[in-house]
C-alpha positions in Angstrom: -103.3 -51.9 24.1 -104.1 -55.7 25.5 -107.2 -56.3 26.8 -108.4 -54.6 30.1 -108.6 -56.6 33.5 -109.1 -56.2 36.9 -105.4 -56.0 37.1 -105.0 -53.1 35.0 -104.1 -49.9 36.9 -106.9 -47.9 36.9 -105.6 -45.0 34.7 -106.6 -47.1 31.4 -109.9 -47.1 32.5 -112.0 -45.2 30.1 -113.4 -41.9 32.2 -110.0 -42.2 34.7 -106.5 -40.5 33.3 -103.7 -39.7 34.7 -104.9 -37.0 37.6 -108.0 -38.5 38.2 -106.2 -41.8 38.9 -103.6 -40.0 41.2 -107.0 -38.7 43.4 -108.5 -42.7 43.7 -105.4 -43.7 44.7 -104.9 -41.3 47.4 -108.2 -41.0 48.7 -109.6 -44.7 48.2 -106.6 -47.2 47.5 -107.9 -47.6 43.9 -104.5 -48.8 42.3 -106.2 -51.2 39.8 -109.8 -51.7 38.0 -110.3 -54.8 40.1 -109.4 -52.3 43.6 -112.4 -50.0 41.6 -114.6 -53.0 41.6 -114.2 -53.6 45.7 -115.2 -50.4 46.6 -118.6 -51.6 47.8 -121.9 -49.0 47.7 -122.4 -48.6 51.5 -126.4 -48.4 50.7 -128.9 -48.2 47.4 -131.4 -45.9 46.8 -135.1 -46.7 45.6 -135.2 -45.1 42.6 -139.0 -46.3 42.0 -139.8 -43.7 44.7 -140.6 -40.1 43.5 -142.0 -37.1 45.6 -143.3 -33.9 44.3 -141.8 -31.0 45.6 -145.0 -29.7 48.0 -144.2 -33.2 49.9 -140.4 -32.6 50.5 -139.3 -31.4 54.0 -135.9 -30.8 56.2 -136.4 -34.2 58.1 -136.0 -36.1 55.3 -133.0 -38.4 54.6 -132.9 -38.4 50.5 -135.7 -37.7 48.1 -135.8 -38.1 44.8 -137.7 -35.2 42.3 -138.9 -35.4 38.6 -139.4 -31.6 37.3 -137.9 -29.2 35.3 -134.5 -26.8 35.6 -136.3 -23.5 34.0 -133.5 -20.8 35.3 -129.8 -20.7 36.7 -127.9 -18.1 37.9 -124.2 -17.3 39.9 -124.6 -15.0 42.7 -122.1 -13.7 45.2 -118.4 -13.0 45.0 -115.3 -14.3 45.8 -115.8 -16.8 48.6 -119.1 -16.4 48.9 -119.9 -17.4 45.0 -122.1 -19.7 44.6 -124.5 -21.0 41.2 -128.5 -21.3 42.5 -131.4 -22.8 39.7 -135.5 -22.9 40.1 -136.4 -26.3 39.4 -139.9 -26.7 39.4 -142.6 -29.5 38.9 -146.9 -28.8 39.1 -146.8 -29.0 42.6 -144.4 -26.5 43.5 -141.1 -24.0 42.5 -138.1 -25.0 44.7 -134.2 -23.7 45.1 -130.7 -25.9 44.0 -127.7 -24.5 45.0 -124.5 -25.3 44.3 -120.9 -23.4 45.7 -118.2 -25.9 44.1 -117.2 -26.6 40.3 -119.2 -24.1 39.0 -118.0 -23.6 35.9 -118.4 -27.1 34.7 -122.1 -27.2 35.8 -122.6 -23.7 34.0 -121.4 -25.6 31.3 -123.2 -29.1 31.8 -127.0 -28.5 33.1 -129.0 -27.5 31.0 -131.7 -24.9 31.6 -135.3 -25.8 30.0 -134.6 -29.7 30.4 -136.5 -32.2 32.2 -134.4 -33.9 35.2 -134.4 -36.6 38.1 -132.7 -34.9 40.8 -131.7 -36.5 44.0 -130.2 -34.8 47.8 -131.1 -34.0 51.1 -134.2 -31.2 51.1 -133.9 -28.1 53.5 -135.9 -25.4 54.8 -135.6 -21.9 55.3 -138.3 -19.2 55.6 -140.7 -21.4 54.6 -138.8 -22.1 51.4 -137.7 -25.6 50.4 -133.7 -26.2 48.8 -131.9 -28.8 47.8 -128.0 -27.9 48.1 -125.5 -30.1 45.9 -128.3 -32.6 44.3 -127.6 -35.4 41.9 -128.8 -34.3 38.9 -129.5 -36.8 35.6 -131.2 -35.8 32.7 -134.6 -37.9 32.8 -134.7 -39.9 29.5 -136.9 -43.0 29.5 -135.3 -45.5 27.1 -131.4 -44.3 28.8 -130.1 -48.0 28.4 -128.3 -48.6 31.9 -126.7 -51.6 33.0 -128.8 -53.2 35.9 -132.0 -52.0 36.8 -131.9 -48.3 38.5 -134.6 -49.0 40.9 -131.5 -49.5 43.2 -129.4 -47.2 42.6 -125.8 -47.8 44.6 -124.1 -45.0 46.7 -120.6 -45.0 46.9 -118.1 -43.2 49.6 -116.3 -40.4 48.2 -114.0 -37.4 49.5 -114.2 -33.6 49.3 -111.3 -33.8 46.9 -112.7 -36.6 44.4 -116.4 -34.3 44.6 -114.1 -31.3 43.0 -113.1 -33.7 40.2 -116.3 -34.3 39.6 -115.9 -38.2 41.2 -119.2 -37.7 44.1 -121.2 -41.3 44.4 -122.8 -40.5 41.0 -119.1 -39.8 39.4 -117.6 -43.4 40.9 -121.2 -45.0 39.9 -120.3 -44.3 35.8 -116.9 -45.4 36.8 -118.3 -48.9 38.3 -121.0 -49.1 35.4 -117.5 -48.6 32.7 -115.4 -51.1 34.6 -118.0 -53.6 34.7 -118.9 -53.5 30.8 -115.1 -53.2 30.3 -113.9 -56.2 32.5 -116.8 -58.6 33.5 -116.5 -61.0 31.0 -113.6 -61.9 31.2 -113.3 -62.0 34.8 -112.7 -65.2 36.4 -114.3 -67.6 38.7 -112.4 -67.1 42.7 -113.6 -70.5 44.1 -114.1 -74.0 43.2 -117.4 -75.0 41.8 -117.9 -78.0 44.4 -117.4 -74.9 47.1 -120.1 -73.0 45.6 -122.7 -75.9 45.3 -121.8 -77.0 48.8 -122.4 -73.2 50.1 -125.2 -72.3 47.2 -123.1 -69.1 46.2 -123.6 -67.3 43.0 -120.9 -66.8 40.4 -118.2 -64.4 40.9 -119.4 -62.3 37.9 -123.2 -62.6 38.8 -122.1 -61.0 42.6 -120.0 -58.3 41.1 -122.8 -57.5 39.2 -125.4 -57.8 42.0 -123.2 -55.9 44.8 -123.3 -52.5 42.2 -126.2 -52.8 39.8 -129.0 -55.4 41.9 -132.0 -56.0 40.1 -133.9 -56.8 43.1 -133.5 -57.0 47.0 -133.0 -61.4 46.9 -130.1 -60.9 43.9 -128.5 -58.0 46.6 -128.9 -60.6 49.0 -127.2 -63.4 47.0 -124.0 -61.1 46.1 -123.6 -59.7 49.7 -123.5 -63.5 51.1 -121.2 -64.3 48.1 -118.7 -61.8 48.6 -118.4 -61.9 52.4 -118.0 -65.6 52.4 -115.0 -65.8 50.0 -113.5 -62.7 52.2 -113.6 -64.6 55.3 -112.8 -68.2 53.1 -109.4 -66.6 52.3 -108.6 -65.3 55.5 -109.5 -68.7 57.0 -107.3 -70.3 54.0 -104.3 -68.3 55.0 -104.0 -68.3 58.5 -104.8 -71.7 58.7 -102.5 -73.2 56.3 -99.5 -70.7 57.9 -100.9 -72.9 61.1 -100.6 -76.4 59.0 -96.9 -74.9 58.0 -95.9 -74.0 61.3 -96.6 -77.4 62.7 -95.0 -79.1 59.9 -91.8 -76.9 59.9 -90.9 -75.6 63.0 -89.9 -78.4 65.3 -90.5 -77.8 69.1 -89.0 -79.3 72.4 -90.4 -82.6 73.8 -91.7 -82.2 76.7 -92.4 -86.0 77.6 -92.5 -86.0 81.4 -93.9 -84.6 84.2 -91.3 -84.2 87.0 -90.4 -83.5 90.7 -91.3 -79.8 90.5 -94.5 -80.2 88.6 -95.8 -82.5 91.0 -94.0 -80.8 94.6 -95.7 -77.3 93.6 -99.3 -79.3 92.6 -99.3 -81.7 96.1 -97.7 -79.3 98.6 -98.0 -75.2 97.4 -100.9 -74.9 95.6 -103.2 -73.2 97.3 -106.5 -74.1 95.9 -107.5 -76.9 94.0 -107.8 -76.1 90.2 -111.1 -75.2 88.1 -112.2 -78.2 85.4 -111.3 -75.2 82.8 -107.4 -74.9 84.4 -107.2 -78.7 84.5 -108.2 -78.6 81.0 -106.3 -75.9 79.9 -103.1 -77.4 81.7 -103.6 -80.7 79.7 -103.7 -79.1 76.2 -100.9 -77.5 77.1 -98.9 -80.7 78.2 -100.4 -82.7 75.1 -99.4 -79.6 72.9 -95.6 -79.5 74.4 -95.4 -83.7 73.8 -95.9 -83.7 69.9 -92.4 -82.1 68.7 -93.5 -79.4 66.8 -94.0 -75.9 68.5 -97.1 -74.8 70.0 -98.5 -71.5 69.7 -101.5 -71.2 71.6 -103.6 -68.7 72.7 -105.1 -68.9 76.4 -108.0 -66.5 77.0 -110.0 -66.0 80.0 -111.6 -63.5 82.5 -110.1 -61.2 85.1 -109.7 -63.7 87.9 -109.9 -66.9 86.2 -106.3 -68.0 87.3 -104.4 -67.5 84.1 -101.0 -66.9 86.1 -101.5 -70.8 88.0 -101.8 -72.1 84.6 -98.9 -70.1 83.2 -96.6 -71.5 85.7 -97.3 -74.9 86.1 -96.6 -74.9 82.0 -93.1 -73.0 82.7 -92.6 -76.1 85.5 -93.5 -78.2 82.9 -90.6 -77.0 81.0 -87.8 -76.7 83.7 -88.7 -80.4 84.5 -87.9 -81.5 81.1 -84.1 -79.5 81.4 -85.3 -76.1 79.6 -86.0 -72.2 81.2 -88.9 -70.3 81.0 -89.9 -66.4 80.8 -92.8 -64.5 81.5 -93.3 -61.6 79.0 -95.5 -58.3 80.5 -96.3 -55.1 79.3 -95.6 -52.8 82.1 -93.7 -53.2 85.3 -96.2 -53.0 88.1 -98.2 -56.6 85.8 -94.6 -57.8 85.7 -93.6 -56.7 89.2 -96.8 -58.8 90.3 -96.5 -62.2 88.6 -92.7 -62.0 90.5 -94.5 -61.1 93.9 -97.6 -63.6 92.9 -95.1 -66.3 91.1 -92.8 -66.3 94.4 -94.7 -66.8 96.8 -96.8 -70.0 95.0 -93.5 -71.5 94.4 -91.8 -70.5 97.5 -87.8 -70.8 98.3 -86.9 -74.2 97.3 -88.8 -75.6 94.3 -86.6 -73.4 91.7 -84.9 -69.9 91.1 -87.0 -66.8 89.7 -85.7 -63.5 89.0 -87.3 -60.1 88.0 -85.5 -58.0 85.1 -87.5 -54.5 83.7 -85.6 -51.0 82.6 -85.3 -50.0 86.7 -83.6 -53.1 87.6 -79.8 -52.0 89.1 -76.9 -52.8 86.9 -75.5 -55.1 89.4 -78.4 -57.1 89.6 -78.9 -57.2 86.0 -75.4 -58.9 85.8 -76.0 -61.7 87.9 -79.2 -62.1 86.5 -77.4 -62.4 82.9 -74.5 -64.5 84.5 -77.4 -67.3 85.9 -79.3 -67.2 82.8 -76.3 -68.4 80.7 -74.9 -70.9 82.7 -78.5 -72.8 83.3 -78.8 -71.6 87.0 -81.7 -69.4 86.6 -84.9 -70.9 85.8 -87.6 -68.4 85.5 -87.0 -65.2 84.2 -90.1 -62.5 84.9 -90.2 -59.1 83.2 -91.0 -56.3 80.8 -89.4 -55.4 77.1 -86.2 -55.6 79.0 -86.0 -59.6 78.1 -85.9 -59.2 73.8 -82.7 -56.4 74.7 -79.2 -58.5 72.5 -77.9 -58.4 76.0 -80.6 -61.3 77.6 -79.3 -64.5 76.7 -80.8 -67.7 77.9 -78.6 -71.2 78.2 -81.6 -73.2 76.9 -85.0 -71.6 76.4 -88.0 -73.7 75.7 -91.0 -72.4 76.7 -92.1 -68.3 76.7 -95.0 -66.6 78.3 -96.6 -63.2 77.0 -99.1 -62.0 78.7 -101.6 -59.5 77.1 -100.2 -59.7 73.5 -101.6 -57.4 71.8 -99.7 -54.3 73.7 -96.5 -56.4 72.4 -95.3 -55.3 68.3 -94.9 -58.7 66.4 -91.3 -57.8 65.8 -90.8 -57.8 69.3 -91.7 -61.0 70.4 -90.1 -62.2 67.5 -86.6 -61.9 69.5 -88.0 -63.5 72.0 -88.3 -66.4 69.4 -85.5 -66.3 68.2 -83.2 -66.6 71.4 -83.1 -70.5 70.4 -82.0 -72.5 67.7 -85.4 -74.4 68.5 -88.3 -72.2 68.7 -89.0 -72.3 72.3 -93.0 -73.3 73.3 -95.3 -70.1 72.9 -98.0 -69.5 75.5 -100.3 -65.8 75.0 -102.6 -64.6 77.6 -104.9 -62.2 77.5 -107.5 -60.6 80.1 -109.5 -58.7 78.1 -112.0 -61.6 76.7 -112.2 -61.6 72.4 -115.0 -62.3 70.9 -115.5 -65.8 69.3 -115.2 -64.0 65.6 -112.4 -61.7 66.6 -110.5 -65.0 68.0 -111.3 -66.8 65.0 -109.6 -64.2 62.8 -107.6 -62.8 64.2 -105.3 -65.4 66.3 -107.0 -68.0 63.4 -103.5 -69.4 63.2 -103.1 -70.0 67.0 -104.5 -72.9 69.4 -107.2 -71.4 71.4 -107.8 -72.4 75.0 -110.5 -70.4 77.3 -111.0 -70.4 81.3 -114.4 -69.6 81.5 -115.0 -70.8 85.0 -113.7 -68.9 88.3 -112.2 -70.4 91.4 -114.8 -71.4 93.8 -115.8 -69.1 96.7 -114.9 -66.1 94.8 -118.4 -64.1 94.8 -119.6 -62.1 92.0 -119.1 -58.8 92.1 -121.8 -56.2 92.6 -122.1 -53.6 89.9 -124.1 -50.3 90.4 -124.3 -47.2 88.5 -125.0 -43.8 90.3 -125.1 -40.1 88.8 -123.5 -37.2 89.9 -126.4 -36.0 92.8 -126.1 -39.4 94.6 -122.5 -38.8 95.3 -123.0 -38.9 98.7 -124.5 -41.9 99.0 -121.6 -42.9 97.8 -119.5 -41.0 100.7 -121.4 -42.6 103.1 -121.3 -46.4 101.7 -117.4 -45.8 101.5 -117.1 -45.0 104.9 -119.0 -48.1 105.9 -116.8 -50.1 104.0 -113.8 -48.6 105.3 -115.2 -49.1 108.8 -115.4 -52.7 108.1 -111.7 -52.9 107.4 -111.8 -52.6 104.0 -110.0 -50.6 101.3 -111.2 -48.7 98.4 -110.1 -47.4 94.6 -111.0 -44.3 93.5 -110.2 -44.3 89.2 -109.7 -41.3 87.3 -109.7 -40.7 83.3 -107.6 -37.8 83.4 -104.8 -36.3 85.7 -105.4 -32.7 85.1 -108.4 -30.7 83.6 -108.8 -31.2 80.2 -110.7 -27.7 78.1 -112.1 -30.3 75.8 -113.6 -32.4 78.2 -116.0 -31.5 81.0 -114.7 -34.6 83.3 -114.2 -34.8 86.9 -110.2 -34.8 87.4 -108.0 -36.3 89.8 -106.9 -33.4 91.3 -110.3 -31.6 91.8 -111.1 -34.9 92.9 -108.7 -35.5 95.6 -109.4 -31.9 97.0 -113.2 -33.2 97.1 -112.5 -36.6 99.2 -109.8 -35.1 101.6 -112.5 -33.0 102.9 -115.2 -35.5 102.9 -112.5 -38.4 104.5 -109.7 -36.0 106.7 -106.4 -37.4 108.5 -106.1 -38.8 110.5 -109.4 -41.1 110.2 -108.6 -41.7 106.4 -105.0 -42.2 104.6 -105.0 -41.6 100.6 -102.9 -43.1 98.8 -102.3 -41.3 94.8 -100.8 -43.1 91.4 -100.6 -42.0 87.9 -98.9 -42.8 84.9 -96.8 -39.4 85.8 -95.1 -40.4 88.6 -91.6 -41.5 89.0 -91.6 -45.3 88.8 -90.1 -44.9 92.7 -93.1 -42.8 93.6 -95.5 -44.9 92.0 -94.3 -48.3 93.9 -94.1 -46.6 97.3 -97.5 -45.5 97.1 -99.0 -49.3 95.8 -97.1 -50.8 98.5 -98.3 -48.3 101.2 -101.7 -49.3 99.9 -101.2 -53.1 99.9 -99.6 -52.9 103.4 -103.3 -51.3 104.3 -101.2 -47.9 105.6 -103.7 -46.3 103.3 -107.7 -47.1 102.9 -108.3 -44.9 99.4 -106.4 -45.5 96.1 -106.8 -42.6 94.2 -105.6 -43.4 90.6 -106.0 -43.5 86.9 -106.1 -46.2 84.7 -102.4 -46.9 85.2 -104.0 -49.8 87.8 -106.2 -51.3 85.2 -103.8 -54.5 84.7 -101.5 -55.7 87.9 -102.7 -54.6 91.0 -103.7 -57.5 93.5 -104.8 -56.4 96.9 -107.2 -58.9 97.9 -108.8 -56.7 100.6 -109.9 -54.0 98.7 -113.8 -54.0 98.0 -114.9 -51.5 96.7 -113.9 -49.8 93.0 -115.2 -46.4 92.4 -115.3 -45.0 88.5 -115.8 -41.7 88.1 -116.9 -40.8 84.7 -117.3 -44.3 83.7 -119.5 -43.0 80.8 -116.2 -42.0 78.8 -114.1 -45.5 79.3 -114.7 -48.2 77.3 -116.3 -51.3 77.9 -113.2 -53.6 77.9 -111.9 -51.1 79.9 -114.5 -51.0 82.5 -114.5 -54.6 83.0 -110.6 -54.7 83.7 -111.2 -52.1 86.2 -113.8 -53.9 87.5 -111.4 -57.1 87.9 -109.1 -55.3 90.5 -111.8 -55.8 93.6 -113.2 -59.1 94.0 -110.1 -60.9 95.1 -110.5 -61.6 98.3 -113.6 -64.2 100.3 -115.6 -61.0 101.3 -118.5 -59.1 99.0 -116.7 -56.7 96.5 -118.7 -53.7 94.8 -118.1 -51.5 91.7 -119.8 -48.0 91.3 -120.1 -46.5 88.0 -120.3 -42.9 88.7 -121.4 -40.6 85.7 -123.0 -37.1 84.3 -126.8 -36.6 83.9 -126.5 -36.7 80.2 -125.8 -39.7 78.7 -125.3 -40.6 75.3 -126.7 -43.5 73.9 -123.7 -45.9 73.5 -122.7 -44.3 77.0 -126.0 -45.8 78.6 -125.7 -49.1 76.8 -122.4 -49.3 78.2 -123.2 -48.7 81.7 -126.3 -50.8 81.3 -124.1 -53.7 80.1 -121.8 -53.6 83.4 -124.4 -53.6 85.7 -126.3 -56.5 83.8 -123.2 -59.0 83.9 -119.9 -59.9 85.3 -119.2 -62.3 82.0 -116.3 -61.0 79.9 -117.2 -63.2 76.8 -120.5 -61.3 76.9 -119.1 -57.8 77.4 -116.9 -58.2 74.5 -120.0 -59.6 72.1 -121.3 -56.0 73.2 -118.1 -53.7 72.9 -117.5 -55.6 69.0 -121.1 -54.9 68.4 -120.4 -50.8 70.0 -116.7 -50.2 68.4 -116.4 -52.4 65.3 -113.4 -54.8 65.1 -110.4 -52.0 64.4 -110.8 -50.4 67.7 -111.6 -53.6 69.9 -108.3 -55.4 69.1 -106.3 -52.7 69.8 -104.1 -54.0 67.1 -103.5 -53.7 63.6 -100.7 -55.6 63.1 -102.4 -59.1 61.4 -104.2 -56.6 58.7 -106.4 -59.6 58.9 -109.5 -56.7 60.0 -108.8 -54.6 57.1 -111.9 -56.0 55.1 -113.7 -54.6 52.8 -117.2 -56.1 53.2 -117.3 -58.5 56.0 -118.3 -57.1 59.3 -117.2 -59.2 62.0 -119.9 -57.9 64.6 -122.8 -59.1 62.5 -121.2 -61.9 60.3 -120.4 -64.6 62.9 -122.9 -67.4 61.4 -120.8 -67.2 57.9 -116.9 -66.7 59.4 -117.8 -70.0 61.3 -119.4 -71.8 57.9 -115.9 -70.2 56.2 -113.6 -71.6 58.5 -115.5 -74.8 58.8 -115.1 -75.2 55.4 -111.7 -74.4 55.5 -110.8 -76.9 58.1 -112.9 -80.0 56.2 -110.5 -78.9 52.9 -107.0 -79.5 54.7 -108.8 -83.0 56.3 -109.3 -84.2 52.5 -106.4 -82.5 50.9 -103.7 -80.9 53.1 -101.5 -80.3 50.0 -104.5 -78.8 47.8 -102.9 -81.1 45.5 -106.3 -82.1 44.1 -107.1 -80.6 40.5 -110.6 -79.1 41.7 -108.5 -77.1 44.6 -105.8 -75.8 41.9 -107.2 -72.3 42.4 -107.1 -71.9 45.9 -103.7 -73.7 45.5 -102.6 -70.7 43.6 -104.4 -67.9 45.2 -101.7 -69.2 48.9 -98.6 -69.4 46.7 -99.5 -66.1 44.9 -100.1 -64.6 48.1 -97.7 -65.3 50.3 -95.4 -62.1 51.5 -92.2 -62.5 51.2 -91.2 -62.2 54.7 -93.8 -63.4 57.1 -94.4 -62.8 60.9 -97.2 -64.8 60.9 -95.9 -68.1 62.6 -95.1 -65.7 65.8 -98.3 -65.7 68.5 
């Protein structure tokens, strides 16, 4: 057979065979020796450290035993078989059990023999066991590769533990692969990259990551390894960016008309942040190059996202083109209509609304005025990508909060021009700088940090359970003052797994403490009838009812500028991002808003840190930073879609300071060399073209 590589499926690795080889691929991805090689030890064990057994007790982690097996016998039946040895050293006599793979471990251990054993110690009567341990005979000149004063420990499944693959199995499988392949493996990155960065050698970081002789050389391969990750993430999604530019032409938008500059003098109805007017202008610069932009604009509930959404689309209809705006449910949609309207009024240009409970008859006029160049603006929900929606001359498209959209689906929205029409992504929910940078690395980022002056902060306190009436009684103060309140929920009926406060308990509760005809109560959940559900918002809005009680349906679209207080029960069991969009619903008006985290006596700790985070700050950017840190990256983007997060050894909560020095780096390269056509940059040449998918979504924001 030809010489092994990291290439070669993992089956022809000596120790693997066919079954074994089936049970790595399904439980860990291991298709190939190289896929062996990237499953990381998650930590190392100081094998310099021994204890004697009259030491050992239940709160320890690991320890690590020299002594001798002197007896071992199966006991039990049937299910409750299980193989139990003395092992024994001069301090002491102490139990290993074992109740899986039996049979081989009758055959392997050997009774009489000196061994290192390694597990978690436990106590029962008195009496100290050891259940499951690593067990290695102890010879002193074993020849190893590495040093075994760290010794790795590697994730592993109940199924690869019965085929005898636990951290120690996958450890001989690393050490194999390694004497096997290492040679001949070759170097990832050029060599001017690695003096630039001082990083180690490819080989020299395999080496280090599974077999370290020392804490520094751990160090050295860690930093290696998570810089090239992140350099080849940069490398793609930038050079799809580069591509994108190059390829796909995009309208010119090269003036700034009549209904630009009528809605900015006359209807606007406060003047604009620096970080709108700055925003704004990379938008026009963007939309004046002819190539398509694709940018991402990020900022915090309130920031006025929408005002910079629309002068962009006016932007576009002065320069002959439509616009749409994108949303992800209908009450968001059904408010940029209501908000859109009436900042543009009757007369600067036409905007229609079209989601699934739009009437048929409306739905064909709307379709008549989009082809024939009548209808400007187009507002609404999945409804736009249907075959049906087709535009006359569509050059510039509005999604707001991407990430609830699939990538296929705003692909149509793409396509419904022979010219890519302008592409323009919001987002409420802040990203952390390293999430941004990875995962929209291919998109133009923009941020609002700044909110329109006079708006005031909003007050954030958090109460438990026995100072609910304090509570009462500061909502009825409020209301007394003319002002309305939210009530959010996290469930609509009582959950057996969950101990929460539910809506409906909930709403008996407050009719008692707030009785008609004094108090009106409005109720919406995700449950109701879409009919339902918009009687009871407006009813609200109108100010026929002072209490919104709800669930986290309202968290995006709901505007009423005279409600000041937001109540949330059971805050300890939303998230963070969620918390602060919740937040953002009161605080819209000129007069002192207030949100009250209610929760439980018992907190957890991540619950507490949570709560403690709200009350501390009213700055998205920051509450992300702390969610990232809280959730890791997989559950904060609530997307998988770029597969850019699926990493294997970069962590993007604690590696910011090395994704910036990646893309940095990556950014310098295409400033030199946008081709990589230099012969130094031939690898990384090769390492785009080889992996490159043959159908890619990646030029769609």
């Amino acid at each position: 057979m030809a010489e092994l590589s990291l290439i070669t499926p993992i089956e022809y690795l000596k120790g693997v065979g066919p079954q074994k080889a089936d049970l790595l691929k399904k439980e860990l991805m291991v298709f190939s020796i190289g896929d062996l090689l990237q499953c990381y030890p998650f930590r190392y064990i100081d094998r310099t450290k021994f204890h004697k057994v009259r030491e050992l007790h239940a709160d320890m982690i690991g320890a690590q035993v020299l002594g001798r097996l002197i007896s071992l016998q199966e006991v039990g039946e049937k299910r409750g078989r299980r193989l139990v040895g003395q092992f024994r050293d001069e301090t002491g006599m102490m139990e290993l059990v074992w109740f899986q793979s039996l049979t081989w471990l009758k055959k392997t251990l050997q009774v009489g023999s000196a061994y290192i054993i390694y597990g978690k110690p436990s106590e029962f009567n008195g009496n100290i066991s050891m259940t499951h341990p690593e067990m290695e005979l102890y010879q002193q000149q074993a020849k190893k590769i590495g040093n075994q004063t760290m010794q790795p420990v590697y994730s592993s499944t109940e199924k690869l533990k019965k085929a005898n693959l636990d951290s120690r199995g996958i450890q001989k499988l690393q050490e194999t692969a390694l004497m096997t392949v290492l040679k001949g493996v070759a170097e990832t990155l050029p060599a001017y990259l690695m003096e630039k960065h001082q990083l180690i050698s490819f080989q020299q970081a395999l080496l280090g990551i599974h077999f370290p002789q020392n804490e520094q050389i751990l160090k050295l391969a860690i930093r290696r390894l998570k810089f090239e990750e992140l350099f080849f993430i940069q490398l793609k999604l930038l050079r799809n960016k580069q591509l994108n530019t190059q390829k796909y032409k995009g309208h010119r938008f090269d003036q700034v008309g009549e209904k630009f500059n009528r809605f900015f003098t006359e209807r606007l109805p406060f003047p604009l942040t620096n970080a709108q007017k700055r925003v704004v202008k990379e938008i026009r610069l963007d939309c004046n190059t002819g190539a398509q932009m694709n940018r991402l604009v990020q900022g915090d509930v309130g920031s006025g996202k929408t005002v910079v959404a629309l002068m962009s689309m006016l932007l576009a209809i002065d320069n002959g083109f439509q616009a749409c705006m994108m949303a992800p449910t209908e009450i968001l949609a059904t408010q940029h209509y209501h908000g859109i309207t009436s900042l543009l009024g009757e007369d600067i240009c036409k905007v229609r609304l079209l989601t699934g409970s739009t009437p048929t008859k409306a739905r064909r006029i709307i379709h008549q005025e989009l082809e024939d160049g009548t209808l400007d603006i187009l507002i609404g929900t999945h409804a736009l990508i249907e075959d049906k929606v087709k535009f006359k001359n569509i050059g510039f498209v509005v999604i707001d909060e991407q990430h609830r959209f699939g990538v296929e689906q705003r692909a149509k929205l793409w396509r419904k021009n022979i010219i890519p029409p302008h592409m323009l992504v919001m987002t409420a929910t802040p990203i952390p700088r390293t999430l941004a940078m990875t995962m929209y690395g291919d998109l133009d980022i923009s941020i609002i940090d700044e909110l329109p002056a006079g708006r005031k902060p909003i007050k954030t306190v958090h109460f438990f359970e026995n100072q609910r009436l304090r509570v009462f009684g500061f909502m009825r103060e409020e209301i007394a003052k003319g002002r309305q309140v939210y009530i959010v929920y996290p469930l609509i009926k009582e959950s057996e797994k969950l101990d929460l406060l539910y809506l409906e308990a909930g709403l008996e509760g407050l009719m008692r403490e707030f009785p008609l005809p004094d108090y009106r109560i409005s109720i919406v959940h995700g449950k109701m009838p879409v009919k339902d559900k918009d009687f009871e918002m407006q009813r609200f809005i109108k100010g026929e009812t002072q209490i919104m009680v709800a669930t986290t349906v309202i968290e995006v679209g709901v505007n009423v500028p005279n409600a000041s207080v937001m109540v949330i029960e059971n805050s300890e069991r939303f998230g963070l991002s969620q918390l602060h969009q919740l937040r953002g619903r009161v605080g819209r008006g000129a007069e002192q808003s207030f949100c009250i985290l209610m929760s439980g006596d018992k907190l957890s700790k991540e619950g507490r840190t949570r709560l403690e985070t709200m009350v501390r700050t009213n700055d998205g950017f920051e509450i992300a930073e702390v969610d990232l840190q809280l959730r890791g990256p997989g559950d904060i983007s609530g997307t998988q879609q770029s597969g850019v997060l699926d990493m294997k050894i970069a962590d993007l909560a604690k590696d910011q300071a090395i994704l910036t020095e990646a893309r940095q780096s990556v950014i310098q390269l295409f400033q030199e060399d946008p081709e990589l056509g230099a012969p130094e940059n031939r690898l990384l040449l090769n390492y785009i073209q080889k992996g490159q998918p043959s159908i890619s979504w990646d030029k769609i924001s």
